[in-house]
Structures are given as C-alpha cells and as structure tokens.
TORDRENTI-128724 format. One record per residue (C-alpha): x, z, y. Coordinates in steps of 0.1 Angstrom, whole numbers, padded with zeros to 4 digits, always signed. Last residue first. Layout:
<recs>
XZY;...
</recs>
This chain:
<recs>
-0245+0489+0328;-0238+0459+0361;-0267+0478+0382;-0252+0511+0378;-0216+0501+0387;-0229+0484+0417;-0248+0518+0427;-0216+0535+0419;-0196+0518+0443;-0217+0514+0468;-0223+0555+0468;-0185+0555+0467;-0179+0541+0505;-0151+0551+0527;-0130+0546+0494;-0140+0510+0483;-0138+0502+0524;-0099+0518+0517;-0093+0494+0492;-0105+0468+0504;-0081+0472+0538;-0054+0477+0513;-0057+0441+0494;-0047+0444+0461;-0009+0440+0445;-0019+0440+0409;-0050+0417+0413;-0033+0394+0430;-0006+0392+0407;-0031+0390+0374;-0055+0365+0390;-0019+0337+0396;-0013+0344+0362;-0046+0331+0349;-0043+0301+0370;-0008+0295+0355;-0023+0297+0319;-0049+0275+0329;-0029+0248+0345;-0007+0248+0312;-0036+0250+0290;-0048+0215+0313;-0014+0200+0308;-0012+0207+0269;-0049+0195+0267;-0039+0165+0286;-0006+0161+0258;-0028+0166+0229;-0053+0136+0243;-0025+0113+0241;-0010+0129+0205;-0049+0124+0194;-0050+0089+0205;-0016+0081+0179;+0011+0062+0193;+0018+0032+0175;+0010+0007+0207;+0004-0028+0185;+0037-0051+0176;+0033-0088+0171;+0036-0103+0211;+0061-0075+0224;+0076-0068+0191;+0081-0101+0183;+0091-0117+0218;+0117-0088+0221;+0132-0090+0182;+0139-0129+0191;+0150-0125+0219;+0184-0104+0207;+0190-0142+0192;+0188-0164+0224;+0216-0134+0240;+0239-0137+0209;+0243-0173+0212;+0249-0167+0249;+0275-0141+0241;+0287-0165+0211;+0293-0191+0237;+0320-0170+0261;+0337-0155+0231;+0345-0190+0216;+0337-0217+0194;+0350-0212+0161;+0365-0177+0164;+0338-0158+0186;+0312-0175+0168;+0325-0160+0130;+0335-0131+0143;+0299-0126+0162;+0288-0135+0130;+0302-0112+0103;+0297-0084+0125;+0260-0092+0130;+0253-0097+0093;+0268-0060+0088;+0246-0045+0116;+0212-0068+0105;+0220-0047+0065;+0223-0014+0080;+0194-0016+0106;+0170-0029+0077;+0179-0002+0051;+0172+0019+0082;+0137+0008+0084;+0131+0007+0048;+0145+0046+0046;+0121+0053+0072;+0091+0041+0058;+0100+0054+0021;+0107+0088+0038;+0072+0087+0057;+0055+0079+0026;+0026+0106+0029;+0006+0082+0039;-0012+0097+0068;+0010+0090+0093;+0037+0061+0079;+0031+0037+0114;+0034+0066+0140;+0062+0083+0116;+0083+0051+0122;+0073+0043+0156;+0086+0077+0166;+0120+0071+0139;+0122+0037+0161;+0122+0051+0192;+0151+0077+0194;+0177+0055+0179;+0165+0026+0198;+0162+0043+0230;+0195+0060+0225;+0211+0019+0216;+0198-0001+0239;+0203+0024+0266;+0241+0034+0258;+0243-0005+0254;+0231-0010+0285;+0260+0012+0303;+0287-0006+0281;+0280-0038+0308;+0302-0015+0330;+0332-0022+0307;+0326-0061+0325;+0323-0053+0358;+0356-0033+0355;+0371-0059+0339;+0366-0080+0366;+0377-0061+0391;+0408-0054+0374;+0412-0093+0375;+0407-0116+0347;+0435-0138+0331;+0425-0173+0344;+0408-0194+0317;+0372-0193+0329;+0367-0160+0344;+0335-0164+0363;+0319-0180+0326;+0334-0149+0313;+0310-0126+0339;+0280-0157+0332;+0282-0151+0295;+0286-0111+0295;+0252-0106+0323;+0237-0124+0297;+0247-0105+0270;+0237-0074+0284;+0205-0086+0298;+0197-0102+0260;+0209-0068+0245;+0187-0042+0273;+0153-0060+0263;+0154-0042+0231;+0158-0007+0248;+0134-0018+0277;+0109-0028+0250;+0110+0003+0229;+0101+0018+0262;+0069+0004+0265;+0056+0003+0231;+0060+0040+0224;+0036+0053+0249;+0040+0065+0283;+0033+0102+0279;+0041+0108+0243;+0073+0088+0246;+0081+0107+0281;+0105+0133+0271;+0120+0121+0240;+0124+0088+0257;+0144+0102+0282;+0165+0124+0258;+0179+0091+0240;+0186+0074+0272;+0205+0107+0286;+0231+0108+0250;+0228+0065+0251;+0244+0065+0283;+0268+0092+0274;+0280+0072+0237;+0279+0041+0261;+0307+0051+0289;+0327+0069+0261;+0329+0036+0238;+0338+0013+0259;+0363+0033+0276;+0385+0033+0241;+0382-0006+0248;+0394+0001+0285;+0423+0022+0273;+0434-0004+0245;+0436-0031+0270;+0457-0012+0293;+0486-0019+0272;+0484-0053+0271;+0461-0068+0292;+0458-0103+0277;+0432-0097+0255;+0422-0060+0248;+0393-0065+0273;+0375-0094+0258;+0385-0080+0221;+0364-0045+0234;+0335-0068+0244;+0337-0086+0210;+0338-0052+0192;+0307-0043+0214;+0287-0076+0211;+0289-0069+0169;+0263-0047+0167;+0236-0061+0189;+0222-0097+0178;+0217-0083+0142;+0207-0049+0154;+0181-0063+0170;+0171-0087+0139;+0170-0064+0114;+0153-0036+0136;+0126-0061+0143;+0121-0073+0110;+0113-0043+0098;+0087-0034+0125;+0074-0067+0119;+0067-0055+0075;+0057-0020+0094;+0025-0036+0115;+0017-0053+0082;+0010-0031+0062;+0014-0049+0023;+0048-0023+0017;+0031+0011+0020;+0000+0000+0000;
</recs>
C-alpha cells in the first residue's frame, strides 16, 4: 500500500534527482578554487565547507520554526530552488573568468555561492523527514518511508559524483555548471507542479490553538498581578464601608 501512493513515489524522485544535480557542484567548486592558486587554493576549498555547514546549521532551524506555520511546500521550494540559482550564478562567474586566472575578487564571489548550499542543503535535510512523516501518518511505515527516501538521496549523491566528473572532464567546469543547473529543475518543476502541501490540517489548527492558549495563559497572568498588587483607594472604600460588603456577600451565597 506503502509503495502504490503516489505522492511518495514523486517525493522519491525528487530527492534522487536533487541530490543528483547537487552533490557533486561542491567538489567542482572546491577544484574551481584549488586551480591555479596554489597554496591558497586548499584554504578557500577548506572555506567551502565552513561557510555552508553554518548556513545550513541557521537554514535548518528556520524551517523548524516556521514549517508548521507556513507549510511544508513552500520552503522545500526555496531549498530546491537554491541549486539551479547556485549553479547559475557559477556558469555566468566562470563565463566572467574565461581563461585568465581569476582574481581574489573573484574567488571571493565565487566561495560565496557556498552560502546557497548551506540553504539547499539544512532546508533539505530538515524538510524532507517533515514531508516524510506528513506522507507515512497513519501507516505505521514511517521507517520504510524514510529509509526509501534516503535510499534515494544515497543513490542521486553517488550518480551525481560520477557525473559532474564526468562533465567537468569532457567538456568543462563552466558547461557542467549549466548542465547541472537544467538538471536541479527538474526536482523544482516536479515538486512544484506534482507535489500537494503534506502538512496535516490538524497540525495548522494545533498551532492557532497553541497561539490562543498562549494569549490565554498571559491573560490569566496579567489578572493574577493585578490582583496581587490592588488598588489602595478600593481598598480603603471596602474598609469605610462593610455593611456593602456583607450585603454583596449575602446576595452572591
């Protein structure tokens, strides 16, 4: 029953196919900074990897935060739509550099194309165990699901290595970027065109009840203060007059 859904036989294909088109642009990023700058080369690729394990730490607690808010859908598609901008943004930086050996400048612009991966990758890592559970609930196959999903991620990662060597050594690193860029579509258009929003009503509706307790609980304490620190003049009026006092009593017993 697991394996004739439909919504997880896309979701499948999606994670093969995005991390098909986005686990090999980082060693060929790291290969485009290692050439021809000798000894600083293997500081910038070592840079490569910092600058995107902290994106990816913030992405991935971003979408913890607001996935039940904002839905799943949404920001699965800025984390799949961050490879085709990446690789983009790769093609016309090498397309700038030609044959010339590139500036600091350049390089720079170019280890900053690590900050989409950060995003690419901590909204996919976050997102796709969400969408997971979202499209197991109620099946009690939530480890089958997930170990599909990842058997998926493993396999696309070790096709993409293969190819973006195999790209980067026949034509060159400029053209596998923009061969890399019409693939990392291909999970975008399907997601965005195949995929329904996974997140369950109830977790929408859990999340306004959550804000209404909240308001609640913080009108509740707002009575308790005032009500421990009264109003003197009251006070003293409650004094001046018992007889009130008790009549009101009386009439409430």
């Amino acid at each position: 029953q697991v394996l004739r859904d439909p919504v997880l036989l896309i979701f499948i294909m999606v994670c093969f196919l995005f991390h098909t088109s986005n686990g090999t642009v980082l060693p060929l990023v790291m290969q485009t900074l290692a050439i021809g700058n000798g000894s600083s080369g293997i500081l910038l690729s070592g840079l490569c990897i910092t600058i995107a394990q902290i994106t990816m730490v913030l992405s991935a607690k971003i979408c913890g935060d607001y996935s039940g808010r904002y839905g799943r859908k949404v920001l699965f598609l800025i984390g799949l739509l961050s490879v085709p901008i990446r690789c983009g943004i790769l093609f016309g930086l090498l397309q700038i550099k030609g044959d010339e050996e590139a500036s600091t400048l350049l390089n720079i612009i170019i280890l900053s194309t690590q900050l989409l991966d950060g995003v690419g990758a901590g909204t996919f890592g976050t997102m796709y165990i969400l969408v997971t559970s979202d499209v197991s609930g109620g099946t009690g196959r939530f480890g089958l699901t997930l170990g599909l999903t990842t058997a998926a991620m493993s396999i696309g990662g070790t096709v993409s290595g293969y190819l973006g060597q195999v790209l980067a050594g026949r034509l060159d690193y400029q053209k596998a970027f923009f061969i890399l860029m019409l693939l990392s579509l291909l999970p975008v258009a399907l997601y965005f065109f195949c995929m329904p929003e996974t997140l369950p009503e109830y977790s929408k509706e859990g999340n306004d009840d959550n804000a209404n307790n909240t308001k609640n609980i913080a009108s509740i304490q707002e009575g308790n203060e005032e009500d421990s620190h009264p109003d003197p003049e009251k006070v003293a009026q409650h004094i001046a007059q018992p007889e009130q006092k008790t009549g009101a009593y009386v009439e409430m017993y």
